[in-house]
N, C-alpha and C positions, 0 to 999 in steps of 0.2 A: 302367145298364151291362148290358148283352146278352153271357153267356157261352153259346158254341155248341160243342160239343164234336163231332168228325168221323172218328172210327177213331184214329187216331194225330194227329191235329189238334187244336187247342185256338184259338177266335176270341174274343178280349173287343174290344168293340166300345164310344167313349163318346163323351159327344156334340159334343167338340172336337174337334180336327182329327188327332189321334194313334189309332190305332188298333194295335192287338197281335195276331198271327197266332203262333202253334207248333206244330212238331210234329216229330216223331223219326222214327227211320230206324235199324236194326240195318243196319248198312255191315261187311264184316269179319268179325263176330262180335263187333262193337265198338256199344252204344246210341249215337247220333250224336243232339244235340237243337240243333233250329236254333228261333229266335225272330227274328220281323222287327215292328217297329215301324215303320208306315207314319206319315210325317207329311205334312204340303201338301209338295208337289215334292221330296220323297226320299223313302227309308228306310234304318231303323237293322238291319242283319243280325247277328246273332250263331251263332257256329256251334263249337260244343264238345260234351266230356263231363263235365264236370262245371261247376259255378257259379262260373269265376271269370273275371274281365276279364284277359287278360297280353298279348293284340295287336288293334291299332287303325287303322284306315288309311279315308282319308275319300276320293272320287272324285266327279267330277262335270265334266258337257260342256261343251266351250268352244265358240263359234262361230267360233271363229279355227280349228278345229284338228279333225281327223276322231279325232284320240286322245283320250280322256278326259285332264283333268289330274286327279292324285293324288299326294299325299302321306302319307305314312308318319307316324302318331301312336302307334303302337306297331306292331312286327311286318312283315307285306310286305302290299304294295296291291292293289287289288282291280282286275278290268275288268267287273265287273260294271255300272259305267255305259253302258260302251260298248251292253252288250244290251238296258238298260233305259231310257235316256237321261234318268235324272233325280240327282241329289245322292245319293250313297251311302254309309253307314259301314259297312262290315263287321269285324266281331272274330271273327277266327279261332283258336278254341283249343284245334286236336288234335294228338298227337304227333304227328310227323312220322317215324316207324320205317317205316310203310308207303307204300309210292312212290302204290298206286294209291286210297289212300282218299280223294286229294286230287280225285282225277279221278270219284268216284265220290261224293264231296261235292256236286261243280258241278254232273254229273247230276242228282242228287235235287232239287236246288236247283231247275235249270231247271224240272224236271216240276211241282214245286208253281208254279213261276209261271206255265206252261199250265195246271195245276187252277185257281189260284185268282189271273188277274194282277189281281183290285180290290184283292189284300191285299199287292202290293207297291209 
Protein backbone atom coordinates (compact mmCIF):
# COMPACT_ATOMS: atom_id res chain seq x y z
CA UNK A 1 0.00 0.00 0.00
CA UNK A 2 1.55 3.44 -1.14
CA UNK A 3 0.88 6.41 1.25
CA UNK A 4 1.74 9.88 -0.48
CA UNK A 5 1.08 12.61 1.56
CA UNK A 6 0.53 16.32 -0.62
CA UNK A 7 0.20 19.69 1.58
CA UNK A 8 -3.15 19.14 2.80
CA UNK A 9 -3.80 15.87 0.71
CA UNK A 10 -3.40 12.39 2.01
CA UNK A 11 -3.31 9.30 -1.21
CA UNK A 12 -3.22 5.50 -0.08
CA UNK A 13 -3.16 3.74 -2.97
CA UNK A 14 -3.76 -0.62 -2.96
CA UNK A 15 -3.70 -2.99 -5.30
CA UNK A 16 -7.52 -3.68 -5.96
CA UNK A 17 -9.61 -1.51 -7.49
CA UNK A 18 -10.44 1.01 -4.50
CA UNK A 19 -8.41 3.56 -4.06
CA UNK A 20 -8.54 6.51 -1.16
CA UNK A 21 -7.76 10.30 -1.89
CA UNK A 22 -8.08 13.18 1.38
CA UNK A 23 -7.74 16.29 2.09
CA UNK A 24 -8.96 19.50 4.07
CA UNK A 25 -9.79 22.96 3.39
CA UNK A 26 -10.38 25.74 6.27
CA UNK A 27 -13.80 27.16 4.46
CA UNK A 28 -15.35 29.86 6.88
CA UNK A 29 -12.89 29.65 9.57
CA UNK A 30 -14.44 26.30 9.74
CA UNK A 31 -11.52 22.69 9.09
CA UNK A 32 -13.69 21.08 6.18
CA UNK A 33 -12.19 17.28 5.46
CA UNK A 34 -13.39 15.77 2.37
CA UNK A 35 -12.27 11.85 1.71
CA UNK A 36 -13.19 10.08 -1.76
CA UNK A 37 -12.78 6.61 -2.23
CA UNK A 38 -12.43 5.86 -6.03
CA UNK A 39 -13.73 2.36 -7.00
CA UNK A 40 -14.10 0.83 -10.82
CA UNK A 41 -16.81 3.19 -12.35
CA UNK A 42 -17.62 5.50 -9.33
CA UNK A 43 -16.73 7.00 -6.27
CA UNK A 44 -17.47 7.13 -2.54
CA UNK A 45 -17.43 11.24 -1.49
CA UNK A 46 -17.58 12.19 2.13
CA UNK A 47 -17.43 15.74 3.13
CA UNK A 48 -17.70 16.81 6.87
CA UNK A 49 -16.21 18.16 10.26
CA UNK A 50 -15.95 15.71 12.13
CA UNK A 51 -16.10 11.58 11.87
CA UNK A 52 -19.39 10.65 11.58
CA UNK A 53 -21.92 9.22 8.67
CA UNK A 54 -25.66 11.22 9.31
CA UNK A 55 -26.29 11.76 5.20
CA UNK A 56 -26.08 9.59 2.26
CA UNK A 57 -27.32 9.88 -1.31
CA UNK A 58 -26.10 7.72 -4.18
CA UNK A 59 -26.23 9.21 -8.09
CA UNK A 60 -25.47 7.89 -11.32
CA UNK A 61 -26.15 8.50 -15.46
CA UNK A 62 -28.83 7.01 -17.32
CA UNK A 63 -28.77 6.74 -20.95
CA UNK A 64 -32.34 7.37 -21.18
CA UNK A 65 -31.99 10.77 -19.44
CA UNK A 66 -29.39 14.04 -19.75
CA UNK A 67 -30.30 14.21 -15.65
CA UNK A 68 -28.54 11.92 -13.33
CA UNK A 69 -30.82 9.59 -11.38
CA UNK A 70 -30.57 9.87 -7.55
CA UNK A 71 -31.79 8.82 -4.78
CA UNK A 72 -31.78 9.86 -1.25
CA UNK A 73 -30.16 7.13 1.46
CA UNK A 74 -29.71 9.58 4.02
CA UNK A 75 -29.80 13.44 3.72
CA UNK A 76 -30.27 15.56 0.05
CA UNK A 77 -28.64 14.26 -3.33
CA UNK A 78 -25.88 14.93 -5.18
CA UNK A 79 -25.34 16.27 -9.03
CA UNK A 80 -22.23 15.49 -8.84
CA UNK A 81 -22.70 12.75 -11.45
CA UNK A 82 -23.89 15.01 -13.86
CA UNK A 83 -19.99 16.71 -13.91
CA UNK A 84 -18.38 13.37 -13.57
CA UNK A 85 -20.48 10.84 -15.38
CA UNK A 86 -19.83 8.01 -13.29
CA UNK A 87 -21.82 6.24 -10.11
CA UNK A 88 -21.56 8.51 -7.05
CA UNK A 89 -22.15 8.38 -3.26
CA UNK A 90 -21.70 11.40 -1.39
CA UNK A 91 -22.11 11.91 2.56
CA UNK A 92 -22.48 15.24 3.30
CA UNK A 93 -21.88 16.27 7.00
CA UNK A 94 -21.85 20.06 7.62
CA UNK A 95 -24.13 22.33 9.55
CA UNK A 96 -26.06 24.00 7.37
CA UNK A 97 -26.05 27.69 9.52
CA UNK A 98 -23.94 29.07 6.76
CA UNK A 99 -25.68 29.70 3.29
CA UNK A 100 -22.30 30.04 1.50
CA UNK A 101 -20.15 27.14 2.86
CA UNK A 102 -22.23 24.96 0.71
CA UNK A 103 -21.17 26.85 -2.33
CA UNK A 104 -17.74 26.96 -1.43
CA UNK A 105 -17.63 23.10 -0.58
CA UNK A 106 -18.41 22.43 -4.46
CA UNK A 107 -15.72 24.89 -5.28
CA UNK A 108 -13.07 23.14 -3.41
CA UNK A 109 -14.41 20.05 -4.45
CA UNK A 110 -14.27 20.92 -8.09
CA UNK A 111 -10.50 22.22 -7.89
CA UNK A 112 -9.21 19.07 -6.49
CA UNK A 113 -10.93 17.16 -9.39
CA UNK A 114 -8.85 19.60 -11.91
CA UNK A 115 -5.74 18.81 -9.48
CA UNK A 116 -6.20 15.40 -9.30
CA UNK A 117 -9.31 13.87 -11.79
CA UNK A 118 -7.31 9.98 -11.60
CA UNK A 119 -8.39 10.09 -7.84
CA UNK A 120 -12.04 10.53 -8.66
Amino acid sequence: MNNVECGNANTVATEDAISIHDFSEKILEQAVHFHVMKMKGGFFLWVGTSPHLSNLAVAMSSKYDSMPLSTLILGDPSDTTKKTKKQVFVSYNLPTAEANITLLVENRIKKEMELFPDKF
